[in-house]
C-alpha positions in Angstrom: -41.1 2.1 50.7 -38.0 3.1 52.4 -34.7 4.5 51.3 -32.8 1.3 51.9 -35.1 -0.9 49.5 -33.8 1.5 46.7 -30.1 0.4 45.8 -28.0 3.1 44.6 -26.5 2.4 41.2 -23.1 1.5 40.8 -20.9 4.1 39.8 -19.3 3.7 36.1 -16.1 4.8 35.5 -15.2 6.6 32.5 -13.0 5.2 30.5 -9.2 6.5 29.9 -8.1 7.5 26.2 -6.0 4.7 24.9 -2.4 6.2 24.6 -1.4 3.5 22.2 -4.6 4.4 19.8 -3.4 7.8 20.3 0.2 7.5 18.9 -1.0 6.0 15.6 -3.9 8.3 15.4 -1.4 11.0 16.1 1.0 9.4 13.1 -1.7 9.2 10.8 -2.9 13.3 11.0 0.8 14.3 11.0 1.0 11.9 8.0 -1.8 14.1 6.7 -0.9 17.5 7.5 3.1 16.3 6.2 1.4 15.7 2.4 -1.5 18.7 2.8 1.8 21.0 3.4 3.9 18.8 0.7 1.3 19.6 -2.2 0.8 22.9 -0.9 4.2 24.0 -1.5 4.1 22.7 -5.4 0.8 24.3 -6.0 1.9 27.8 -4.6 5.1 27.9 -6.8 2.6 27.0 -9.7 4.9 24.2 -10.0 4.9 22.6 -14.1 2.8 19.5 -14.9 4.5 16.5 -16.8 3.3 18.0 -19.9 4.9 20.7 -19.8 7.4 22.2 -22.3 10.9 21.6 -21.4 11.6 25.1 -21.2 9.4 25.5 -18.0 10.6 22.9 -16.1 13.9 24.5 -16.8 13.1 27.8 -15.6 11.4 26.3 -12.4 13.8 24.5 -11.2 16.0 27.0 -12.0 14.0 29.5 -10.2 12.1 27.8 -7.0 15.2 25.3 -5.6 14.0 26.2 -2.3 10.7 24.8 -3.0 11.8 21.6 -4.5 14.2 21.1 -1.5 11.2 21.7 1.0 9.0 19.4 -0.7 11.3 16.7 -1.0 12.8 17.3 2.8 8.8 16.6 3.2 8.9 13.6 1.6 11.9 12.0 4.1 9.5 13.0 7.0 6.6 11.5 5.2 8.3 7.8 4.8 8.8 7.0 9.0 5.5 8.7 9.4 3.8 5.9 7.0 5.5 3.3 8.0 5.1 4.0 11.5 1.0 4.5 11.2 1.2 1.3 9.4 2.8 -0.7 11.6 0.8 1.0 14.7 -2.2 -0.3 12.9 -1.0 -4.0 12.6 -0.3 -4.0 16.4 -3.6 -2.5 17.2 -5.6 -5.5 14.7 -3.4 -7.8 16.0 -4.0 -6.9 20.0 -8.3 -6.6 19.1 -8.0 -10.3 18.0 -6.3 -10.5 14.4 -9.4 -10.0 12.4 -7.9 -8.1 9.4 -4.2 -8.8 10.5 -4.0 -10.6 7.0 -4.7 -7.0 5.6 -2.8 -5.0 7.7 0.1 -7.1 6.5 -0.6 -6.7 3.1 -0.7 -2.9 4.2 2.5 -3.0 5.8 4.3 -4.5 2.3 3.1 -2.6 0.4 3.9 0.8 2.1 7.6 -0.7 2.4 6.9 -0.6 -1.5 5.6 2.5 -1.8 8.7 4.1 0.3 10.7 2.9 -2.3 9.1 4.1 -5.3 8.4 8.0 -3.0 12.3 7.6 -2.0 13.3 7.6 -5.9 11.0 10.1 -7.0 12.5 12.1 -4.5 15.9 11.4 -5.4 15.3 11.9 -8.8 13.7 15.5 -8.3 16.2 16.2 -6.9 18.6 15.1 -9.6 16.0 17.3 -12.1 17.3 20.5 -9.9 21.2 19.6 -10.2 21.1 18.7 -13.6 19.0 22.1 -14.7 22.0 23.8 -12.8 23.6 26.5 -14.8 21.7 25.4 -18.0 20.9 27.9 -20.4 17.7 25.5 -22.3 17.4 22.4 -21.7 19.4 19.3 -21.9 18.6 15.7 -23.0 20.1 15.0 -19.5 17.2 17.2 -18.0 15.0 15.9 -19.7 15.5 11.8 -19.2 15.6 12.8 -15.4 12.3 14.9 -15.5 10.6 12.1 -17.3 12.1 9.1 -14.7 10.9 11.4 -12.1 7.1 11.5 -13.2 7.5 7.6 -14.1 8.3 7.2 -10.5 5.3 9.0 -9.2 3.5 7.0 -11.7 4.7 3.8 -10.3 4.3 5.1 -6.7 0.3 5.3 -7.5 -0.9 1.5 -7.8 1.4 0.8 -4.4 -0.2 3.7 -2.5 -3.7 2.1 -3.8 -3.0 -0.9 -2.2 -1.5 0.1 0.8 -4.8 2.6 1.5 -7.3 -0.6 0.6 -5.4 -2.9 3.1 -4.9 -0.1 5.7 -9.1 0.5 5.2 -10.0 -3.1 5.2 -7.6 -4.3 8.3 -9.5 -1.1 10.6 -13.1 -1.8 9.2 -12.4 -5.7 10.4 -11.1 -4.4 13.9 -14.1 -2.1 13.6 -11.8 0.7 13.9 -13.5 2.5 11.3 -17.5 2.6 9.6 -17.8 0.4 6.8 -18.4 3.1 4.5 -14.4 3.6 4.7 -14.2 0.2 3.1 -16.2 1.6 0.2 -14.5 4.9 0.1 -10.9 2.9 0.1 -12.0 0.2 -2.5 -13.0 3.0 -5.0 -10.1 5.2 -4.3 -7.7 2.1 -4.7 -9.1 1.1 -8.4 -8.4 4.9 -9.5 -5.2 4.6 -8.3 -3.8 1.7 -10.0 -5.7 2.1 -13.0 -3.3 5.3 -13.0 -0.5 3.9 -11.8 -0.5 1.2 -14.7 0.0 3.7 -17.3 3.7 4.4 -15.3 5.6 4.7 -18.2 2.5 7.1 -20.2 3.3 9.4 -17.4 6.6 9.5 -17.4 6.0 11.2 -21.3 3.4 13.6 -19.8 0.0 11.6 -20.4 -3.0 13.3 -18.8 -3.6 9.7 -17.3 -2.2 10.6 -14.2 -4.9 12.9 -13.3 -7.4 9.6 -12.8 -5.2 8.7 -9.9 -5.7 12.3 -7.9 -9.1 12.1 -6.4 -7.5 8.4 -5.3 -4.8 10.3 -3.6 -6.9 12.9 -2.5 -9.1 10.6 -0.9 -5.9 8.7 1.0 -5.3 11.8 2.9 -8.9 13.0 3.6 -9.1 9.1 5.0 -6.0 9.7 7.4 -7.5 12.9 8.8 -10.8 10.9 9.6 -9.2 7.9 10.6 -6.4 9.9 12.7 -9.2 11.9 14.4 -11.0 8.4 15.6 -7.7 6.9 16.9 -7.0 10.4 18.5 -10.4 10.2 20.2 -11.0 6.3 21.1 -11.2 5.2 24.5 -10.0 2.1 26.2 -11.8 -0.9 26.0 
């Protein structure tokens, strides 16, 4: 047999990383490292619970001002870099065909939803640190602030379920993601608003909210793993 009757095999080549893939991937872990920092901050100043005594929420805010403005500086960073993974997303179903762009729609409105509900908690922790200023115990002021403040977070729970279910469901249709994220998102999402619907038990320091944190927990553990394979993917 000679050399010529053996064909040499066409050269493959490799595919480039998808820049646009990139950016929302990129969005997404910053998202992720934004709240990982944003938590971090709370827990380290042993921050109170909304069960807590009046008295302590007093002498925090009174005490750890710095902290609260960080973590709520955090939170302005945190609403451009949701909304900006969110709408990456629905131009990245809708340019793989548009299977799951009815989700990743869904996603977008309701992360313009949860902004809103993040954007008053934040204003009104905020308003929980001017109004314990110069206080010497606490004042029925403080107080009706503190507890809007942990009904906002409560509210902000059933809108961050839905946005994480739609956001799961529109990648797993683009087959973005494994279907196990599906699973992991549908479960989260039920936690969340199950929590989220007892808003106004929160804001008077029910225990309910703690159903919703493995939920939240959960929505950032999913942006890491879903950042990481938009980081990583390759063009088409």
């Amino acid at each position: 047999m000679s050399a010529l009757s053996k064909a040499d095999p066409t050269p493959v080549a490799p595919t480039a990383p998808d820049t646009r893939l990139r950016v929302v991937g990129a969005a997404a872990l910053a998202l992720a490292a934004s709240l990982v920092l944003q938590n971090a901050v709370v827990v380290s100043t042993s921050a109170p619970d909304y069960a807590s005594p009046m008295a302590d929420v007093l002498a925090f805010h009174t005490d750890h001002r710095t902290a609260v403005a960080v973590a709520v500086g955090l939170e302005a960073l945190n609403l451009p870099l949701l909304l900006g993974f969110l709408a990456g997303l629905h131009g990245i179903v809708v340019r793989r065909g548009g299977a799951g762009s009815d989700w990743s729609r869904l996603a977008l409105a309701a992360g313009a939803a949860l902004s809103a509900a993040l954007g008053l908690y934040a204003i009104l922790w905020s308003g929980v640190v001017l109004a314990a200023d110069g206080l010497a115990e606490p004042s029925p002021l403080l107080e009706v602030v503190w507890r809007m403040h942990a009904a906002a977070f409560g509210l902000a729970l059933p809108a961050l379920g839905t946005t994480f279910v739609a956001a799961a469901l529109a990648a797993r249709a683009s087959g973005l993601v494994p279907a196990w994220h599906r699973v992991l998102a549908v479960a989260a999402g039920v936690l969340l608003v199950v929590a989220g619907s007892a808003s106004l038990a929160i804001g008077d320091g029910s225990s309910l909210l703690f159903v919703g944190m493995p939920g939240y927990a959960a929505w950032i553990v999913w942006l890491v793993l879903v950042g990481v394979r938009l980081v990583r993917a390759r063009r088409d």
